[in-house]
N, C-alpha and C positions, 0 to 999 in steps of 0.2 A: 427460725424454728423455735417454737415453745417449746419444752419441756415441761408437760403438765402430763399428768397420770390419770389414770380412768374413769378414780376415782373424783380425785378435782373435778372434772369435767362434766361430772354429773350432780356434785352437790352442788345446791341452791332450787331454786325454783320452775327451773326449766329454761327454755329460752328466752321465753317474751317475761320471765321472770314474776306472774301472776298465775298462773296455770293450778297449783296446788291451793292459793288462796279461795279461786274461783268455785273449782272441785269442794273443797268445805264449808264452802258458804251455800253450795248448793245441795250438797248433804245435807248439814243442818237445818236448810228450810225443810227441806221434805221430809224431817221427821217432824219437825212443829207441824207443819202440815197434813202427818198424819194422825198425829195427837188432838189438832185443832179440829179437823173437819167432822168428825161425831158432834161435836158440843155444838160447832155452826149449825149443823143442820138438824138438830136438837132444839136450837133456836128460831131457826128460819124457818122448818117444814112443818109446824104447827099453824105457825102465822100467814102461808096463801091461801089467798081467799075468804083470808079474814076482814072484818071490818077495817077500815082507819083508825079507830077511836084504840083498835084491841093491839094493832101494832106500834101505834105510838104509846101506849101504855108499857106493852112489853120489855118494846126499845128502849124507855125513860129509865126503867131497872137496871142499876150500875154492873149487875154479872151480865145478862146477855150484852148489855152492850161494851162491856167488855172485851167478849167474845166473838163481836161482828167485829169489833176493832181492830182484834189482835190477827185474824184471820184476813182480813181486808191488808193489813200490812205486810203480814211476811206474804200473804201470795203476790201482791204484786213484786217486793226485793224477789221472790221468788221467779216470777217471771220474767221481768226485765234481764236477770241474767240466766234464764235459758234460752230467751231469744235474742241477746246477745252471744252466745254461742252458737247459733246458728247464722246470722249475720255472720257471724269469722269466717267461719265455713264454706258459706255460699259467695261473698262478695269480697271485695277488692277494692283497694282505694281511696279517693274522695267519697266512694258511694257507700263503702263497709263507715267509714268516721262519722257521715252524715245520717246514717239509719241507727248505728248504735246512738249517739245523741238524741235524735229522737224518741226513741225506742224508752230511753229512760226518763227523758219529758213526759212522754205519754204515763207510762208506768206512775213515776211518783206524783204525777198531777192526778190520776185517777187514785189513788191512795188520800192526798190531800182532799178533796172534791167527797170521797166518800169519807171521809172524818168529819170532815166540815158539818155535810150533811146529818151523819151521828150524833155531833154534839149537838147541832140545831134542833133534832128528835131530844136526845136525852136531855137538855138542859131546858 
């Protein structure tokens, strides 16, 4: 029999011992997220339906493409761990470890893939 007190029992991080991490790191996107998404689409919603010449132009400008940058990155660390929070949720197993793995391949490869892409435009 332990003899651990209530309070013991509840400092640290929870069970799975990332829980509080997870929680602030998802916070904190979502206020970049709400700080960023004016300036994105301050950038982006002039440029549909514009020419080629007038988006690669605009893109090549080291602020917006800054700004597609910065927004392309935390959404996706954004997303990868919201739907890794649902993954927990919903699944179980081999199948919850193999879809969170995924899930964050997919994620940071579309973040990579859309930099790449940006530098190729802006450079």
């Amino acid at each position: 029999m332990a003899f651990i007190t209530d309070r013991k029992r509840v400092t640290g991080l929870g069970s799975a011992r990332n829980g509080t991490a997870q929680h602030w790191t998802m916070t904190v996107t979502s206020v970049a997220l709400l700080i960023l998404t004016p300036f994105f689409l301050g950038v982006i919603g002039p440029l549909l339906g514009s020419e080629h010449g007038e988006v690669i132009a605009t893109l090549g400008r080291p602020i917006p493409a800054l700004i597609v940058a910065a927004y392309l990155v935390v959404g996706m660390h954004h997303m990868r761990y919201g739907v890794q929070v649902l993954i927990e949720d919903y699944t179980r197993g081999l199948t919850r470890k193999i879809a969170i793995i995924a899930t964050t391949i997919l994620c940071y490869g579309v973040a990579a893939g859309g930099l790449i892409a940006l530098m190729q435009i802006a450079l």
